[in-house]
Structures are given as structure tokens and as C-alpha cells.
C-alpha positions as CSV (number, residue, x, y, z in Angstrom):
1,X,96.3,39.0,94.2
2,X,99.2,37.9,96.0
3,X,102.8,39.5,95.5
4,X,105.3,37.8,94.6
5,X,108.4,38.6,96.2
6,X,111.6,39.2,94.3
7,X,115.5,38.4,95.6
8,X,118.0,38.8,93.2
9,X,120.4,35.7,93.0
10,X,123.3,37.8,94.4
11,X,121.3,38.2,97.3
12,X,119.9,34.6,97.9
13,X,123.9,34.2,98.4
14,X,124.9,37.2,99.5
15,X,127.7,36.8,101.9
16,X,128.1,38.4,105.4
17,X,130.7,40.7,105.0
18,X,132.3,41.6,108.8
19,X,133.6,45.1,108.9
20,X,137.1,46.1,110.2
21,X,137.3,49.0,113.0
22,X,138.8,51.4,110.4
23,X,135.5,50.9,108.2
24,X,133.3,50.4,111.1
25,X,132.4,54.7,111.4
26,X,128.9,53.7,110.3
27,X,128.4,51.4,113.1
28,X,129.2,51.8,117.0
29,X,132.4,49.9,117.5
30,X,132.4,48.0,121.2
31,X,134.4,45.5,122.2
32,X,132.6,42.0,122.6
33,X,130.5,43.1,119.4
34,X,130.8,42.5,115.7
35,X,129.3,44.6,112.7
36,X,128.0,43.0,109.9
37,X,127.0,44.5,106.9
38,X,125.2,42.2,103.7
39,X,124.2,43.0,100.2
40,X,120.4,44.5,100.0
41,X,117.3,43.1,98.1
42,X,115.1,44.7,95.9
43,X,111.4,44.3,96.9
44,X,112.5,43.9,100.5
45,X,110.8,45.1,103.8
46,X,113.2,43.7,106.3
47,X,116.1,41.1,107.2
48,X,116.3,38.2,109.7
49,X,119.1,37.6,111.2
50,X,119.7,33.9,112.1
51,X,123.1,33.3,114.7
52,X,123.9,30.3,116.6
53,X,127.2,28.4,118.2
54,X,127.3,25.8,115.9
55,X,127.2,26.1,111.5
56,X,123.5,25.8,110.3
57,X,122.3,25.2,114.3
58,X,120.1,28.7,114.7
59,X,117.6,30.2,117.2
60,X,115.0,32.4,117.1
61,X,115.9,34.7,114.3
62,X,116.3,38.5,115.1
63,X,113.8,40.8,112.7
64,X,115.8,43.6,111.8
65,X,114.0,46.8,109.7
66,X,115.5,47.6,105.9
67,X,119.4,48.0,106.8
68,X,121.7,46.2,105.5
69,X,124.1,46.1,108.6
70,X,124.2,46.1,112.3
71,X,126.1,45.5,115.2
72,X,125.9,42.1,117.3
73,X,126.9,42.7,121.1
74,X,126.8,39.9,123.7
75,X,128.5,37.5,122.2
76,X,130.3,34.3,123.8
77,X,133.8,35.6,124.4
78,X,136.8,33.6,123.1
79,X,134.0,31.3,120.9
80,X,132.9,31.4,117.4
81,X,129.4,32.5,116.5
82,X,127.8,32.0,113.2
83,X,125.5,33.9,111.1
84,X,123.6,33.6,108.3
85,X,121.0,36.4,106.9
86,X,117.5,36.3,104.9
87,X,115.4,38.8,103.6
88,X,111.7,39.1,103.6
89,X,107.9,40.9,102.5
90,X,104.2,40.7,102.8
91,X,104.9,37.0,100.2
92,X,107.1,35.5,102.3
93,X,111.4,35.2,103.1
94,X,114.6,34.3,100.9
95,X,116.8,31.5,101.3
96,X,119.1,32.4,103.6
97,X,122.6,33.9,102.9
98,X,125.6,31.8,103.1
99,X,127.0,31.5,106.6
100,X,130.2,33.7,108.6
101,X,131.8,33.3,112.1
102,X,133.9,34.9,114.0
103,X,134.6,35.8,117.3
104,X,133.7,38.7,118.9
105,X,135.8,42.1,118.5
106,X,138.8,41.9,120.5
107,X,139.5,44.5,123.3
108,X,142.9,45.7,124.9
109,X,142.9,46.5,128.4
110,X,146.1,47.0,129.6
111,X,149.9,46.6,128.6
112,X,152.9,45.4,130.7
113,X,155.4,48.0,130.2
114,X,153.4,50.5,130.0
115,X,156.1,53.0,129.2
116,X,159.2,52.5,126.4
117,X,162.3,54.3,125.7
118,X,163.2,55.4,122.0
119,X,166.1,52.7,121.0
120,X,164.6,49.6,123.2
121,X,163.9,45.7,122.2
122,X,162.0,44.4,124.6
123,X,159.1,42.0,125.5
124,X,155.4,43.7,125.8
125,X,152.5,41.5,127.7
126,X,149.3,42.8,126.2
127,X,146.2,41.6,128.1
128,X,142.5,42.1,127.1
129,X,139.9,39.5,125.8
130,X,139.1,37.7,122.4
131,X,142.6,37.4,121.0
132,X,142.2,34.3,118.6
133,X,145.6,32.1,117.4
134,X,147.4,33.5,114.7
135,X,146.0,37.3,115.6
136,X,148.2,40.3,114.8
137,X,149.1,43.2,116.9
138,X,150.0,46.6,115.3
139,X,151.3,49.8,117.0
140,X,150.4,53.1,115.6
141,X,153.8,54.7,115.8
142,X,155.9,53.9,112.5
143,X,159.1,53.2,114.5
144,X,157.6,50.4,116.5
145,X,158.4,47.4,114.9
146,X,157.2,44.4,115.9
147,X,159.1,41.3,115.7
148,X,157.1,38.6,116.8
149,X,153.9,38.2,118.5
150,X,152.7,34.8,120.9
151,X,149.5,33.9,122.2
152,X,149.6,33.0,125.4
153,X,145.9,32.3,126.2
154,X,142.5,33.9,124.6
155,X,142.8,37.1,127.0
156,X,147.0,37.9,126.9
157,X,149.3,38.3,124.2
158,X,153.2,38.7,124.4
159,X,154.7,40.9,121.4
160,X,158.8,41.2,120.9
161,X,159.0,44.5,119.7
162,X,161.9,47.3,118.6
163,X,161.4,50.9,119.6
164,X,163.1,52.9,116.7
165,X,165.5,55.9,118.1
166,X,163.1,58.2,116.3
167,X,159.7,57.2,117.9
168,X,157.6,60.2,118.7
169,X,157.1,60.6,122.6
170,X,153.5,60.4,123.7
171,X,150.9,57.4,124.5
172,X,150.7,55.1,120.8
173,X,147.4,53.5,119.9
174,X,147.7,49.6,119.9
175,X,145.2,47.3,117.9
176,X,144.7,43.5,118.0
177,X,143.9,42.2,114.3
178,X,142.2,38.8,114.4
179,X,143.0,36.5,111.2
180,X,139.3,37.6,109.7
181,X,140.1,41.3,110.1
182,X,138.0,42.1,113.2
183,X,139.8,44.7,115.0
184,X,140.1,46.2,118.5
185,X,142.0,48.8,119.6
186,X,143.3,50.1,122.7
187,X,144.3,53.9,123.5
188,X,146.2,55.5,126.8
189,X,147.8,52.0,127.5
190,X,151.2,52.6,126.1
191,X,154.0,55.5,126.3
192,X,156.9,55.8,124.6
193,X,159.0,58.2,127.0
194,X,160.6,61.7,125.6
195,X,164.5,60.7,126.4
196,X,166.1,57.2,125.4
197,X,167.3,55.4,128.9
198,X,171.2,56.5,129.1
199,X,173.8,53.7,127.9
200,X,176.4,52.8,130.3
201,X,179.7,51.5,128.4
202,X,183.1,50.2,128.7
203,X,183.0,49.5,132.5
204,X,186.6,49.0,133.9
205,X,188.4,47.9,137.3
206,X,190.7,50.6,138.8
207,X,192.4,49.1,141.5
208,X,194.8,47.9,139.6
């Protein structure tokens, strides 16, 4: 007698959920990746994983074992992919899941400065891969504020910042938040300097 296999309707549906690098510990974060992560079935012996780079256009699904999330590398740079997700068992597969895109995870490879002074406004040309319109970028050094941020292409950024006159000296952590959430980060790229740069003032002729 055949099995019948059993989905539960939250799962017929379930919704790819792509996980941001502060939640990502589960899964190796690279750049040119994504993690995905999608609600499990009961009964279940395994996922597909359907992707293509058009909606509902798919190849050859990937069989992946019973976890409910993994990491996609390879990924067309500065293009959407989109995925949708089934489950299956000895009796057959599910429906598949509704569908997600995204880019791949951004990266950050270098940044022009690369050193600031405590009590500076200046202009910061970020470059990397991946950086999709209306992305943010965030420093991780509280008196960094960032003013405004312009995309200049899909691998450089330009961000107007503030450097606050208490910014901790040492090399700050930048990270590149695309409008869905998926984050890169890029370490050792940026210094803010131990002294602020000196202020000259008042300059005056003498040979009066």
C-alpha cells in the first residue's frame, strides 16, 4: 500500500525567507552567496530547490537532504535570481513554495579614504560588488554618521559621512545593506586615526 504523503498548508506556501549576515551564524556567509532558510514538512524526506533568472522559468532542480536552509553560491552578480522550494517522499513532491529573489550578498572590497580623522565630513567611495539601488551602508562606530549614500554603479558606492569628535581610533567594520536585508560586510578597510587633523584659524597679512 502506497503512502500518502502529507504537507501541511503552511508549507505548500511556505515562503523563502533570506537570512541577514547577523542571523546567518548557522550558515557560512560568502560574498556572491545567499542563505535561504524555509518552513519544514512533516512526512518529509528531502527539499528541491528550483532557481532560475526569470519568475516561474526554473532548471534542473537541486535535491537537497532534510534541512530546511542552505547557502546558494555562484550566483549572477549584479542580477536577480529567483527561487522557489518543494518538498518530497517515497509518494511523490509538494506544490512548490511561493517564489523570492534577490541578488547575491554584497561584498566590500576596498574604501577611498581609507583613513578619517575624529571631527571630519567628508565623501567616502566604497567599491565592491552587488550594491543594488536604494542599498544602505552602515558603519560600526556610533559616531559615524552617515548623511547620504549614492550609487554610482552595481560595484561602487559614494557615502557623505560625519566623523563625530569622539570616534574610537582603530579600523571600523562597514556593511552594505541591500533593500531585502542581505548583508555584506567589509573589515580592515577603514581607519579612523587616534588625533583629529589640527585646525588652522584666523589667518592674517602682516605686512601691513
Amino acid at each position: 500500500m502506497k503512502v500518502k504523503i502529507s504537507f501541511s498548508r503552511s508549507v505548500r506556501r511556505a515562503v523563502l525567507s533570506l537570512l541577514l549576515v547577523g542571523a546567518a551564524g548557522l550558515i557560512p556567509v560568502r560574498a556572491g552567496s545567499v542563505n535561504l532558510l524555509w518552513n519544514g514538512s512533516s512526512g518529509a524526506t528531502g527539499y528541491k530547490l528550483y532557481s532560475g533568472s526569470s519568475s516561474g522559468s526554473y532548471g534542473t532542480p537541486q535535491t537537497l537532504g532534510s534541512a530546511t536552509q542552505t547557502t546558494v553560491s555562484n550566483m549572477t552578480d549584479c542580477a536577480a535570481t529567483f527561487f522557489a522550494v518543494s518538498a518530497f517522499n517515497a509518494a511523490g513532491e509538494s506544490n512548490r513554495s511561493s517564489e523570492v529573489s534577490t541578488w547575491p550578498r554584497p561584498s566590500l572590497t576596498s574604501a577611498n579614504p581609507s583613513q578619517v580623522q575624529p571631527g571630519q565630513q567628508l565623501s567616502i567611495v566604497l567599491s565592491g560588488n552587488n550594491f543594488q539601488p536604494g542599498l544602505a551602508i552602515q558603519f560600526a562606530n556610533s559616531a559615524i554618521t552617515v548623511n547620504s549614500v549614492t550609487r554610482d554603479a552595481c560595484g561602487q558606492v559614494t557615502a557623505t559621512i560625519t566623523v563625530g569628535s569622539s570616534a574610537a581610533s582603530g579600523t571600523v567594520q562597514i556593511s552594505a545593506v541591500n533593500p531585502n536585508g542581505v548583508t555584506g560586510v567589509g573589515t580592515n578597510l577603514l581607519t579612523v586615526a587616534s588625533a583629529p587633523l589640527p585646525d588652522v584659524q584666523n589667518l592674517r597679512r602682516t605686512d601691513r
